[in-house]
N, C-alpha and C positions, 0 to 999 in steps of 0.2 A: 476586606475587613480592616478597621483603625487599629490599631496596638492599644490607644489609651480609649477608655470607657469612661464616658461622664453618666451617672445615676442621681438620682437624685432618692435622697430617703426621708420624710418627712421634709422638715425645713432645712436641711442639709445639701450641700451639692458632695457628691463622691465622687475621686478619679480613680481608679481600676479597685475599686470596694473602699478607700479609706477616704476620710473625710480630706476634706480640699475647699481651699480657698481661690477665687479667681483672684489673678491678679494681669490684668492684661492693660494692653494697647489697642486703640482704633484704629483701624486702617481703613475707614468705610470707603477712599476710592484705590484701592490697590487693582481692581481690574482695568480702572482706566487705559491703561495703554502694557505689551508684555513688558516695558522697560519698570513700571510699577513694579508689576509683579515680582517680576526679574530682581529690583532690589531688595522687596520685603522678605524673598524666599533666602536673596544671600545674608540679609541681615539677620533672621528669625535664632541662630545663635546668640549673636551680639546682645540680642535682647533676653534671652536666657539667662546670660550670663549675669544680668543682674537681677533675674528672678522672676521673670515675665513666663507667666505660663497659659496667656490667651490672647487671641488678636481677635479683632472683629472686621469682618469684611461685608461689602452690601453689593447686592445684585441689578437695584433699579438706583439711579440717583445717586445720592450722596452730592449734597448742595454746591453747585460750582462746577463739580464735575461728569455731570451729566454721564455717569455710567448705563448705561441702556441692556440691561442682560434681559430683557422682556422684550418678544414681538408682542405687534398690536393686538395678536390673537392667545396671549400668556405663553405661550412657548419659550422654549429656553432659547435663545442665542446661542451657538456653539460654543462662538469663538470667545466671548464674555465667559463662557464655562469653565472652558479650559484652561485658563487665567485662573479662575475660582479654584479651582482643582488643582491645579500646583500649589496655590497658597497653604488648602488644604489640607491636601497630602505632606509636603512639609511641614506643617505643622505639627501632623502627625507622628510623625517620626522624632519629634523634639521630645514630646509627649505634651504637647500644647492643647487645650481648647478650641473652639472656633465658635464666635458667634457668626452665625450667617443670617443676616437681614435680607430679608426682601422687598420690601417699600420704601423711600426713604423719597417722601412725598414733597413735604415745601413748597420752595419756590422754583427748582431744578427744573431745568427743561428735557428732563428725560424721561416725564412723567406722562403717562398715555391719558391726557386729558377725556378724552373719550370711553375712558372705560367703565361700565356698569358694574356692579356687587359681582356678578357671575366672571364676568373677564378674569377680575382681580384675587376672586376666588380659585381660578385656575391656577392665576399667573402661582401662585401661595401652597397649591396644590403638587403641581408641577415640580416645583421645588425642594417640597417633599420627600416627594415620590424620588429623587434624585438623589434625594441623601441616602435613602433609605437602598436604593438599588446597588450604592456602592458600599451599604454596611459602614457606615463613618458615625461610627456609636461615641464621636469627641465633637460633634456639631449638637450645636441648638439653635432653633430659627426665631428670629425676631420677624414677626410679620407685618409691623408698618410701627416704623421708625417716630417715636414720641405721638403716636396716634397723630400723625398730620392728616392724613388721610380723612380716621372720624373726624379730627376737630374741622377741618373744615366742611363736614356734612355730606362729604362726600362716599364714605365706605364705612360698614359696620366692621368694627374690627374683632368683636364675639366669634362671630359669621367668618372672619377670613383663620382663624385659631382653629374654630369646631373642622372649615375646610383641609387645613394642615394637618390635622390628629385623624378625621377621616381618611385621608388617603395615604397617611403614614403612621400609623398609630404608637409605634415606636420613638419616633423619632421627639425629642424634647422640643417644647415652643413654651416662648416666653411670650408674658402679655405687659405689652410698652405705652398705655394709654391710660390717663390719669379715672382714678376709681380703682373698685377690686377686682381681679383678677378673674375670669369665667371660669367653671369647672374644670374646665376641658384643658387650659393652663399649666404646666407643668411649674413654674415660677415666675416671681415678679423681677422686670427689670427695668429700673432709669424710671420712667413717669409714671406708673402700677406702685400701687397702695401697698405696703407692706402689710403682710397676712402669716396668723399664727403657723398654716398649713404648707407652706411654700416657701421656697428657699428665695432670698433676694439679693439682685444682683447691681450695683451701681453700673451700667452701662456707659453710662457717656461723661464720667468726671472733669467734672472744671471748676477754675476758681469761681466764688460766688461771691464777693466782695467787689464787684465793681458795678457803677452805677450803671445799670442799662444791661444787664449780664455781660459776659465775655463773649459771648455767641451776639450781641448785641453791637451797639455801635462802636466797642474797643474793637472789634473784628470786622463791621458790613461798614459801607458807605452809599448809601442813594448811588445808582448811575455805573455803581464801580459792580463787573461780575467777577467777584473773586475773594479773597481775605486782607486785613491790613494786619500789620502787627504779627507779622510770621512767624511762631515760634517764639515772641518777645512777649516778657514776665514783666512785671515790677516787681521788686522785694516783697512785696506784701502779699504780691498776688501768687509768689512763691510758696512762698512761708501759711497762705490761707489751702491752697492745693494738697501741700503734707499734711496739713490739720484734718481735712476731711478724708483724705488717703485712709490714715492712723484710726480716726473715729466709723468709718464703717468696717473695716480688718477689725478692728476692736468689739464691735458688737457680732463679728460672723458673720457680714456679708461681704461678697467680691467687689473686688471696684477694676474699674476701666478707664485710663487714662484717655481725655478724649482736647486733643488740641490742634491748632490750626495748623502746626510743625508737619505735623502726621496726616492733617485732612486736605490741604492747600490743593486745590488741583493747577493742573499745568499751565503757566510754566513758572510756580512758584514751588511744587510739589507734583504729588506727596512728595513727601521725605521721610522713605522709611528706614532710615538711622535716626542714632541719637541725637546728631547734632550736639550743640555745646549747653552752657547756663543760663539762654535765656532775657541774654540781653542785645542791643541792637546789632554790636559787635559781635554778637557770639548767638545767636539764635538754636533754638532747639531743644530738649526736652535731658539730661543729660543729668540735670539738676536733682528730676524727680527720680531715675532711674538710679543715681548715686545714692539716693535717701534710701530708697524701696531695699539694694543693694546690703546698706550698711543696718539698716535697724527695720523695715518694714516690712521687709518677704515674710510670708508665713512661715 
């Protein structure tokens, strides 16, 4: 059983009955390899310490880094679990959050291209079912990472939500896929329509002032499998990052700092430390964490 309980009450999220604001970091490939792990788990203070009280971890994917926690037949991969389950577990004990994703579809080659509604519906299920067996009432599962999956026509993502709440009915799930939210939805987060009923959560924050987004060509290159621009800001694209940090904490939703410092897979990353301010000289996230730190923790 967790020590910290996330509820959700109306459009509220609760941590052990009081109202709570997420304020986290991504780590969507920290299972990549146990030395990931290994750092997020040593670091998951360090990030406390300026006021981070969630991380988010993924099970399939996480672009670049081909994390594989799915066989072809949805089953869990052990050893991808076990990884998961440190992160977890520490977490816990901080009294951190966890979002736990499980699709994270794109362009990753970790992705079971062959797999029909029903596979994916296990793989979602399965998942569940594993929260739920360990009693870790400080997880909520994202089940396909900015609906890539539906968008590209490949999975209804209603369908893999209704499959997670069937086979865990406890367990919270977020709906990540642009439109409203399906019943069966506990809250919206990242690409989900904000809804009067449902607590909303900024999942994957980044600056939004740049031409082409930052997940766009300031980050990908044709040809290139990996990130440019590791953990480097501009001033602007600083200074735009606290702006929407400040403006969703301000209306009462969580946000989640989601950048290349933190997402880079090997051998640029992860890096799950701070790192510095951001610039070529000094890459890494240290910037935002200073701000959140001095004026922006709830």
């Amino acid at each position: 059983m967790s020590r910290t309980v996330l509820t959700i009450d109306g459009n509220r999220t609760l941590r052990d009955g009081h109202p709570f604001l997420v304020l986290g970091v991504r780590c969507s490939n920290a299972a990549v390899s146990d030395a990931a792990t290994d750092e997020l788990v040593a670091n998951l203070d360090v990030f406390a310490s300026y006021g981070v009280n969630a991380i988010s971890v993924y099970v399939m994917g996480s672009r670049f880094g081909d994390v594989r926690g799915y066989r072809e037949d949805g089953s869990l991969d052990p050893a991808y679990m076990a990884r998961m389950a440190r992160a977890i577990e520490a977490a816990d004990a901080r009294g951190m959050v966890v979002l736990l994703g499980c699709l994270y579809w794109g362009n990753s080659r970790a992705k079971w291209e062959s797999w029909p509604q029903a596979d994916a519906e296990a793989a979602v299920a399965n998942t569940a079912r594993w929260v739920a067996e360990r009693d870790w009432r400080h997880v909520f599962l994202d089940t396909d990472n900015e609906g890539m999956a539906h968008a590209q026509g490949v999975l209804d993502d209603a369908a893999l939500i209704r499959a997670a709440k069937a086979a865990a009915p406890d367990v919270l799930v977020g709906s990540n896929y642009r439109g409203d939210p399906p019943p069966e939805a506990d809250l919206s987060i990242h690409f989900a329509n904000r809804v009067a009923d449902k607590p909303y959560l900024e999942t994957e924050g980044s600056p939004s002032n740049i031409p082409g987004g930052y997940w766009g060509p300031y980050s990908k290159r044709e040809g290139f499998y990996g990130y440019l621009n590791v953990g480097v800001y501009t001033p602007e694209m600083r200074e735009n990052q606290l702006a929407l940090t400040r403006e969703h904490l301000a209306r009462g939703e969580g946000y989640m700092l989601a950048s290349t410092w933190l997402q880079a897979p090997p051998p640029q990353g992860p890096n799950h430390r701070p790192g510095g301010y951001g610039t070529e000289e000094d890459p890494g996230v240290r910037w935002w964490l200073e701000e959140v730190r001095a004026s922006l923790r709830p």
